[in-house]
N, C-alpha and C positions, 0 to 999 in steps of 0.2 A: 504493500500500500504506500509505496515511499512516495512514486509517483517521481516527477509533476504527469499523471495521463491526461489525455484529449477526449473529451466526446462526440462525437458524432453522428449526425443522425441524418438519413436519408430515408426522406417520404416517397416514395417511388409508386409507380400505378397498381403496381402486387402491394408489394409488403410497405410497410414503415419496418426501420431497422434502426436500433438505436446502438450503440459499437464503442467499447472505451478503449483507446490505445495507449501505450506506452510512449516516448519520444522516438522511439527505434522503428515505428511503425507495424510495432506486433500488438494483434487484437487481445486484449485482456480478457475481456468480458462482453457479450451480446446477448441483445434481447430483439423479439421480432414476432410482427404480430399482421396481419391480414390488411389491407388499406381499406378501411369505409368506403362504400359507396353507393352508389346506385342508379337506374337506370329507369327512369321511367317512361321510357317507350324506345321502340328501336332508334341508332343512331344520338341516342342520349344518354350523356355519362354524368353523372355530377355528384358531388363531394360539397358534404356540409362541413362548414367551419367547426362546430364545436364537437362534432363527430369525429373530426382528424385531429384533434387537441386532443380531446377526450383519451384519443388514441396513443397519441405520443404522449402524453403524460404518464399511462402504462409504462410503455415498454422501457422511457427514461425510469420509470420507479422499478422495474423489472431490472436491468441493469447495474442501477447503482446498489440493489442489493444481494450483488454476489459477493463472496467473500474477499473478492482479491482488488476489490473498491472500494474508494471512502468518496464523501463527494468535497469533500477539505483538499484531495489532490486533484483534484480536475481544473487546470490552469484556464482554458479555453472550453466555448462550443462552438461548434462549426454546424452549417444544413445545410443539405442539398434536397434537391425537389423535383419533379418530373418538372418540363418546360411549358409555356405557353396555355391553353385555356384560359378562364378568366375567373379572379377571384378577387370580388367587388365587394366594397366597406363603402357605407354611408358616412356621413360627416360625423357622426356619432363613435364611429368606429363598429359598427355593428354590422354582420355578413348582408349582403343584398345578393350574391348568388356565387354559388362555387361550380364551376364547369370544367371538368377535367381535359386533357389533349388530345384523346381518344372519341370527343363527340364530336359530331359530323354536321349539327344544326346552321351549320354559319356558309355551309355550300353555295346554297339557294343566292344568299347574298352576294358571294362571287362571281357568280352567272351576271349577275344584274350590271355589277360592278364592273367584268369582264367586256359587257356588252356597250356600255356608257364610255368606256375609256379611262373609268376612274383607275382602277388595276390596274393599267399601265404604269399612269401617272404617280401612282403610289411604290409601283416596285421601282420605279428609276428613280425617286427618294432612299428610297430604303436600301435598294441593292438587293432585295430580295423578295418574292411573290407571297404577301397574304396567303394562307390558305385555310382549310373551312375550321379550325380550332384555334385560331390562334387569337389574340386580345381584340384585334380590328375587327375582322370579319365577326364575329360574338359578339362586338359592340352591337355592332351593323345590325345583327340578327333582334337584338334584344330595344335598340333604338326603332325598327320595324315591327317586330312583335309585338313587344312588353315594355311602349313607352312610360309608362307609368312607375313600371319598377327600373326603366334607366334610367329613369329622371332624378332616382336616390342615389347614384352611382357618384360616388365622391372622390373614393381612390382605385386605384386598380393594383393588384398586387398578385404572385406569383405564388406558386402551392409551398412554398420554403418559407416565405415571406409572411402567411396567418401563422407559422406557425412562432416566427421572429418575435410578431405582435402581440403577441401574447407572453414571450417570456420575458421580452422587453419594453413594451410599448413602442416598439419603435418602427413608423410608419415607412420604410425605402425597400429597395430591391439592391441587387448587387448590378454590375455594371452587364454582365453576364445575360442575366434575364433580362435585365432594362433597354438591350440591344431587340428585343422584340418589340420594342415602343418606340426606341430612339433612335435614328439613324447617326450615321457615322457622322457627322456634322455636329450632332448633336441638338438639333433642331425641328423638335417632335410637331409641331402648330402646323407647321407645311404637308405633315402625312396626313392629319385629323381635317386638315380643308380639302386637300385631294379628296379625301374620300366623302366630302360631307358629312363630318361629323366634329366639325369644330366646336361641339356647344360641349363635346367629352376632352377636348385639351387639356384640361386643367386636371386629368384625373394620374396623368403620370406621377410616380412619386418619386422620392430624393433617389440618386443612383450615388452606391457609396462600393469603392473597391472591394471584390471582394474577401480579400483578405485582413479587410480594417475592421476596427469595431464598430457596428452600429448601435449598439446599445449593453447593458447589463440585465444579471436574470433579476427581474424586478421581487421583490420581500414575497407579493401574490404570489408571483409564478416558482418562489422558491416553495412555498409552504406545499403546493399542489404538485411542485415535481421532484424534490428532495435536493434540489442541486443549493449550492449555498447563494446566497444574496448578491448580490456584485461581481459574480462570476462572468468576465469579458464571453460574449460572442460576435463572431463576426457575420459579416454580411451575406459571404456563404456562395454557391455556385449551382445554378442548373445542373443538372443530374449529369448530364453529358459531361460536362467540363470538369466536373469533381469525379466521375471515372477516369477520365486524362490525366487530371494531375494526380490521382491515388495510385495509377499506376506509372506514374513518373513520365508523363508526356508533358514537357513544358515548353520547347525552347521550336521557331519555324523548323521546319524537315522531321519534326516526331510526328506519326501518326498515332493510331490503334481504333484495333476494330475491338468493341463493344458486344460481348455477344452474351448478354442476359434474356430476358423475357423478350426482349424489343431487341435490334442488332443495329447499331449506328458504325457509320464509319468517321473516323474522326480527324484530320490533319491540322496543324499549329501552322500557322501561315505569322507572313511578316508585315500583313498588312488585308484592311479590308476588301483590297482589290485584287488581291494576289488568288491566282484560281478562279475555278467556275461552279456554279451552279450550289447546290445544297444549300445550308445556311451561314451566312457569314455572322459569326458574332466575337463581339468585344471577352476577350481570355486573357487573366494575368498580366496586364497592362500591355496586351496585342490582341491577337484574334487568331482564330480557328473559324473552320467550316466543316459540318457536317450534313451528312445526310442519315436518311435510314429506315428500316421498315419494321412496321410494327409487330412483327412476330417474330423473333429470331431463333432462341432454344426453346420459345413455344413454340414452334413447327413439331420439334421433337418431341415433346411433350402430347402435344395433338395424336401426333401418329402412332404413340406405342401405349397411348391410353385406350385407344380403339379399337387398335388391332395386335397388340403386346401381348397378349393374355398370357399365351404361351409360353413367351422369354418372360414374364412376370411368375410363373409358376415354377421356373426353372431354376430363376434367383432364387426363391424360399427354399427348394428343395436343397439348394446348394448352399445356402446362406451367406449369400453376398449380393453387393449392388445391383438393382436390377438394371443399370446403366454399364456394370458388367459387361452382362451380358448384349442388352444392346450394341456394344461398342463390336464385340467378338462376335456380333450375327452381322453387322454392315462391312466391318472389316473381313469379313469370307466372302465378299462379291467385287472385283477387280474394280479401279478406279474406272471412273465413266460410269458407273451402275448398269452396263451392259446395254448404254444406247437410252438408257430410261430418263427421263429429266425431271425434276420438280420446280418450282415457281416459287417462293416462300411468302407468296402476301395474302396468309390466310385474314391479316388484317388492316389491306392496302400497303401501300408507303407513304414516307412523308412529301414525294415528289409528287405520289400519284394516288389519293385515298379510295379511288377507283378500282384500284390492281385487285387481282384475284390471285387464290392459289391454284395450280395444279400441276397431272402429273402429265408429262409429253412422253410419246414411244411405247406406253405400255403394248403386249400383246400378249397369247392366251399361255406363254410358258413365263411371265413375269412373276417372278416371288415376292415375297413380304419383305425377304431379306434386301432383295434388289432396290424396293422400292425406298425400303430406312435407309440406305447406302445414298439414293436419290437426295432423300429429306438432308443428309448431312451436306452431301455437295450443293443442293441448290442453298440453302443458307449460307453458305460460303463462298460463293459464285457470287449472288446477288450482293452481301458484304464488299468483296475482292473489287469489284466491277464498281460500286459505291466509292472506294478509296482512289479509281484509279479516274473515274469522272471528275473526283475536283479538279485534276490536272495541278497538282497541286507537287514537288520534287518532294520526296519520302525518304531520309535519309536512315530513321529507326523506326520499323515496325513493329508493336506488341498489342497482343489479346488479351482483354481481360471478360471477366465473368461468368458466371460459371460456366457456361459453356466450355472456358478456358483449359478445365480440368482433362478434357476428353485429349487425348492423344491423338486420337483418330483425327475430329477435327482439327487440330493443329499443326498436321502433316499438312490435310490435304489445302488450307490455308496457305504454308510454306510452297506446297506445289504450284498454287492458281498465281501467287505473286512472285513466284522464281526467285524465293530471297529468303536472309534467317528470317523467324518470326520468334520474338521473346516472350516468354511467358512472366511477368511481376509475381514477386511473393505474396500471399494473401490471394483471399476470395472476397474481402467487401472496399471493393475499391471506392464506390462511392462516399461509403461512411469515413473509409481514410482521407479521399481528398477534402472533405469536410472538414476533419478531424484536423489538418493540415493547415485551413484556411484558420480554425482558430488556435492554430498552435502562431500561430502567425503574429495576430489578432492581438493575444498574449503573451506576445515576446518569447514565445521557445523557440522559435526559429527564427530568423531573420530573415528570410523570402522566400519563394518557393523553391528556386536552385540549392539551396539551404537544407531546408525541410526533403526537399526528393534525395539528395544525398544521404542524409543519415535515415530515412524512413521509407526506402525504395528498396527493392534489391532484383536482381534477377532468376528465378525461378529453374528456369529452363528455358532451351531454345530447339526449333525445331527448323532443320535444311530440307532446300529441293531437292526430289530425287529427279534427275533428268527425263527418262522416260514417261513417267508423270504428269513433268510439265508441260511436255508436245501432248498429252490425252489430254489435258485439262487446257489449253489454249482453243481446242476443237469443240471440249463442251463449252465454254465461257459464248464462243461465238455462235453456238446454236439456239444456249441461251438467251439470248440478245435477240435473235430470227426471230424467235418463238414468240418473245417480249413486245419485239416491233409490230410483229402479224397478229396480236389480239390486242391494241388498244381500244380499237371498236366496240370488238365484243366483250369488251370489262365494262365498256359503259351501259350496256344492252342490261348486262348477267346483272350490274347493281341494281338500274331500274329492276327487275322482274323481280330480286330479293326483298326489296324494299315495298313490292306491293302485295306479295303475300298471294296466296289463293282463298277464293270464297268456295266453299263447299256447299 
């Protein structure tokens, strides 16, 4: 308990995780619990403010009462948050709506927007295209819809950011998330009139480094979360950025691909203009651009939930991982899955929330095995293919998340990009990069270069194998054929999911 540890917490679309580390950036002690929320009709995601307190006020008391915690050593907190949706406080300070990143409500509004010219006019501010969940378009939606409840809309603030407010009081974003409202100039007024929506201006709040302090855990928020009184936290990082720097991605030419729930691909750029496409945003006093699709090792998850039964029976009998096992059924089917292909957007991308998933080349001798072999390379392809659109020079490559652990994917990763691929020590990169920003924050480290040296390490690293890489250059570009020849019908297959049948 000598300490000084860091806490860390990452609200994320699955889990909240609350994580205490050491300075060396080894995990002490974790606690973790399911993310609230709910759905009240298809396409609709949304998250109450006192419900995700509620929540991390748990897993913070779950935490700090393991035995090899005290909350007297915890120098710093640091959070990280899924990005974008919208989570809106009246002037009171009081929720007017929590919209997570995964609803789809704010489409409609693009169409409109797309059509008028406002979209344009708004991505060559920003440098980057609106799209249906992010702060604008959801204004848009909710200023069309539900003027009445936008008319309370005071602040706008980010899924890290209620949770800030509450241990602090303290109403900003980090510069990170604030890059969804603030274009690179810095001059938000000119987005909000492009799009006709100037009367919401004034909802932006304070953007503060994220590695500074934006406020203390307020005497309230100590009593209800165990942490002591005046405990520095800092301002913290969208979820994306705080996987980067937890795995020691800080400096232009680091990438890493992100391969948890959701798969981003991530590069550190030396400026907001440098690269194409994905998203550009403000990191560590520079920028990154990523992109990504919202299902990543939940493809695999999907697929051996459904059709695993088997390899699930086989792990108990054996009594081991049943990830085991799936690794040892995909790896007995040759690279390329025998011609088979998968698509990984069992739930869109960030580029395209249209995209669908499927499988391409099936025929009547195709296995289960061939197909999970499919499920690991197309996640990896579509990742691979992500990092290599930013166009962006890549000088160090590393995976984190759990996906990270599999072997198998981390070859065939090494193969699709013909280069080492490093694997970071640890499995909660997010709650470290957190963990990081307020060791910061609180003077244990003196900056991120700082901090990633003594709380980074390398793992493992995984090489091309040549022959591999000529298979896997052949699938990447069939992938891509397949990609190109059904944009049409993703848009067709959403409409018809979206209408349902009447019986």
């Amino acid at each position: 308990m000598s300490g000084p540890h860091l806490l860390g917490i990452d609200a994320g679309l699955t889990n909240v995780k609350a994580v205490v580390f050491d300075r060396t950036g080894a995990a002490v002690a974790s606690a973790m619990t399911e993310t609230p929320g709910h759905s009240p009709e298809p396409g609709r995601n949304e998250q109450d403010h006192d419900d995700l307190w509620a929540t991390t006020v748990d897993v913070i008391g779950d935490v700090l009462s393991a035995d090899a915690v005290d909350a007297g050593t915890i120098r710093g907190v640091g959070i990280a948050g899924h990005g974008h949706g919208l989570y809106a406080l009246d002037d009171a300070g009081d929720p007017v709506c929590g919209v997570q990143s995964t609803d789809d409500r704010g489409i409609g509004v693009l169409d409109e927007w797309e059509s008028d010219g406002r979209l344009d006019a708004a991505a060559e501010l920003l440098g980057w295209r609106p799209f249906g969940a992010d702060p604008y378009s959801l204004l848009g939606w909710f200023d069309r819809e539900r003027p009445a409840l936008a008319e309370r809309i005071d602040t706008v603030l980010f899924c890290k950011d209620v949770l800030k407010h509450r241990l602090t009081g303290s109403l900003t974003t980090d510069t990170m998330d604030g890059s969804a409202l603030v274009p690179p100039d810095g001059e938000a007024d000119a987005v909000f009139d492009a799009l006709g929506l100037g009367d919401y201006a004034h909802v932006v709040p304070e953007l503060v480094d994220s590695t500074a302090e934006c406020g203390r855990v307020t005497p309230e928020a100590a009593v209800e979360t165990g942490l002591r009184a005046g405990t520095p936290v800092a301002a913290g990082l969208h979820d994306v950025g705080a996987c980067a720097l937890g795995a020691g991605v800080t400096v232009p030419g680091d990438a890493t691909v992100i391969l948890g729930t959701w798969g981003q691909s991530v590069v550190v750029t030396g400026g907001p203009d440098e690269g194409t496409g994905g998203l550009p945003r403000r990191y560590l006093g520079g920028y990154l651009r990523y992109r990504g699709i919202r299902a990543g090792a939940a493809c695999l998850d999907w697929f051996v939930d459904r059709f695993g039964a088997e390899w699930r029976t086989e792990a108990n009998e054996r009594g081991v991982d049943p990830y085991e096992v799936y690794e040892a059924r995909a790896a007995s089917v040759p690279a390329g899955s025998n011609g088979v292909l998968f698509h990984p957007y069992l739930n869109g991308s960030t580029d395209r929330p249209d995209a669908r998933g499927g499988f391409y080349g099936l025929d009547l001798a195709t296995s289960s095995e061939t197909m999970l072999r499919a499920v690991y390379e197309g996640v990896a392809t579509a990742l691979a293919l992500g990092v290599r659109d930013l166009e962006v020079p890549v000088s160090d490559l590393r995976v984190s998340g759990g996906g990270a652990r599999s072997s198998l994917w981390m070859q065939i990763f090494a193969d699709l990009f013909d280069d080492t691929v490093s694997v970071p020590d640890g499995t909660e990169m997010g709650a470290r990069g957190a963990a990081i920003c307020g060791g910061i924050a609180a003077g244990v480290y003196r900056s991120p270069a700082d901090a990633v040296d003594e709380a980074v390490t390398i793992e493992r690293t995984h090489e091309p194998e040549r022959v591999r890489v000529e298979r896997y250059r052949a699938i990447a570009d069939a992938f891509e054929q397949a990609q190109d020849g059904l944009g049409a019908a993703w848009g067709t297959l959403m409409s018809v999911s979206r209408e349902g049948v009447d019986e």
